[in-house]
C-alpha positions in Angstrom: -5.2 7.1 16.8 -3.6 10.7 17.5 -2.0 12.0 13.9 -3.3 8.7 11.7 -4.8 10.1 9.2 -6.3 7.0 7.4 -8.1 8.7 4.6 -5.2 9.5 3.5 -2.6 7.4 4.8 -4.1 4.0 4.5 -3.1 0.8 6.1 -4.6 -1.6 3.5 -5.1 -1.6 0.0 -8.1 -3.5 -0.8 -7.9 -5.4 -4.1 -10.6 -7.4 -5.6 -10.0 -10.7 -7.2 -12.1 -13.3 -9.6 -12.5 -16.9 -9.3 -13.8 -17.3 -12.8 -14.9 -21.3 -13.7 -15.5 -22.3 -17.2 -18.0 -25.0 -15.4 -16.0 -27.7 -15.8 -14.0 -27.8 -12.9 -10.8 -25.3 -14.6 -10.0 -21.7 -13.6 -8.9 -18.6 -15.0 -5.3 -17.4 -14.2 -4.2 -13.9 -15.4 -0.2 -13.8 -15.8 1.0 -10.8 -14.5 2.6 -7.7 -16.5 6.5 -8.2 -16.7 6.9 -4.5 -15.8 5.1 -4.7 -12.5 5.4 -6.5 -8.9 5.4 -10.0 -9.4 5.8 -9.8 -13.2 5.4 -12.5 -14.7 3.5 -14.8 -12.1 -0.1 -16.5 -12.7 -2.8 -14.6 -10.1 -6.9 -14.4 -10.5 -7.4 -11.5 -12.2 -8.5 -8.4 -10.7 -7.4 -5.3 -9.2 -7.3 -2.0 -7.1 -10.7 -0.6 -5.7 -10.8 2.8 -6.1 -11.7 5.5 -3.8 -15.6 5.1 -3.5 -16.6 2.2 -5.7 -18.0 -0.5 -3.8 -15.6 -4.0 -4.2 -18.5 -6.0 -7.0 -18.3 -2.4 -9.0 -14.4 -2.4 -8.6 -13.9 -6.7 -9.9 -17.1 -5.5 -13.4 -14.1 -2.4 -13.7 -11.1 -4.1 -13.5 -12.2 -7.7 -15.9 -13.4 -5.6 -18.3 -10.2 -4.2 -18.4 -8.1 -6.8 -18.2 -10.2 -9.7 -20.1 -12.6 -7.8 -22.2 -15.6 -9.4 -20.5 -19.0 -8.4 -18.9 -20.0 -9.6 -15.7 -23.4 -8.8 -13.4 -22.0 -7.7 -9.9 -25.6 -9.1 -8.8 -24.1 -12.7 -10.0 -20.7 -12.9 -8.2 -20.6 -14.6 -4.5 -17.9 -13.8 -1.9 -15.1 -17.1 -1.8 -12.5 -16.3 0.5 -9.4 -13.1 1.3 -6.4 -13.2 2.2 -4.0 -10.7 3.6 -0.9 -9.7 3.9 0.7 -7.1 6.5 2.4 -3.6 6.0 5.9 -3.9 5.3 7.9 -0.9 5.6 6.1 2.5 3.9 4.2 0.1 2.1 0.6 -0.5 2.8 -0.7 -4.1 3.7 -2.9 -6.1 1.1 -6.4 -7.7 1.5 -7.6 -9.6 -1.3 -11.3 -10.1 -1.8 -11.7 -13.2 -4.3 -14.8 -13.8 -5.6 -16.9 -16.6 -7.8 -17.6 -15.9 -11.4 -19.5 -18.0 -12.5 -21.1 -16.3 -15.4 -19.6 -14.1 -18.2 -20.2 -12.4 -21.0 -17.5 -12.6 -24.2 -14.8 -14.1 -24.3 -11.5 -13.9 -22.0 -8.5 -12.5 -23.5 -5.2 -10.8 -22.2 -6.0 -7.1 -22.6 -3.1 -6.6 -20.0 -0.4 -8.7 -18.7 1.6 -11.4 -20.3 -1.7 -14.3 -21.5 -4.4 -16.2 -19.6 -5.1 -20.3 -19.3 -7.9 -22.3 -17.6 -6.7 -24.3 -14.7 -7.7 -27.2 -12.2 -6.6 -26.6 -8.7 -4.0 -29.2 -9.1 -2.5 -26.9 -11.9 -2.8 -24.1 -10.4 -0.7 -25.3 -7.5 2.1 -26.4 -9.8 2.1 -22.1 -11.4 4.5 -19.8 -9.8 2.2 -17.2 -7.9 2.5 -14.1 -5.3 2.0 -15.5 -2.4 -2.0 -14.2 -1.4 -2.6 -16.1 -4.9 -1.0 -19.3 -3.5 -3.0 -18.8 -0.1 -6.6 -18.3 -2.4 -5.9 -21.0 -4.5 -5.9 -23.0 -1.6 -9.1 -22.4 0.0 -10.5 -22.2 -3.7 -9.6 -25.9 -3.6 -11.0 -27.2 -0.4 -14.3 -25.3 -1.1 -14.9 -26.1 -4.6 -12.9 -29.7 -4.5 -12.6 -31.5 -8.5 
């Protein structure tokens, strides 16, 4: 690719997402900050990974963060992605979502606008960005109530 420059100039951003299950057949959903893209939607909670952290180093970062709790990258097992293409200057999306099954401390809202355990039949009834309504999907075929 003469003049890509991909290093700096990427054409994905690769986000990491959890699947976290309270072992009783509800998930976690993380409501979005008002202030940002998709404010105010339900999405597994997650984030960015950052220029050389590995994706499992990236998803202990960014729950920490968001839901004050400890997780063993050693415990989590790959689910699913989904993806969505460039669109104008702005880089596509691929979303890695996870399986958290174990966690240490309890969840809380650190950022964005609250948290609530879900079935999949909840979940499909939240308002979501679109890669959320795609995971949630193939959440529920593979780990059916």
């Amino acid at each position: 690719m003469a003049g890509c420059d991909v290093k700096n100039n990427p054409t994905y951003l690769l986000v990491v997402a959890g699947a976290i299950s309270d072992g009783a057949g509800r998930w976690l959903m993380h409501r979005r900050p008002l202030a940002k893209a998709h404010g105010g939607l339900w999405e597994f909670p997650g984030g960015k990974v950052e220029v050389f952290e590995k994706p499992t180093e990236a998803l202990v970062r960014e729950l920490y963060e968001e839901l004050d709790i400890e997780i063993d990258p050693a415990a989590v097992e790959p689910v699913s992605f989904a993806q969505h293409d460039a669109v104008d200057d702005e880089p596509g999306i691929v979303i890695l979502l996870y399986r958290v099954g174990e966690f240490a401390g309890t969840p809380r809202a650190v950022e964005g606008e609250g948290i609530g355990w879900f079935t999949v039949a909840e979940i499909d009834g939240l308002e979501r960005p679109p890669l959320d309504v795609e995971l949630a999907a193939k959440l529920g075929r593979l780990f059916p109530e």
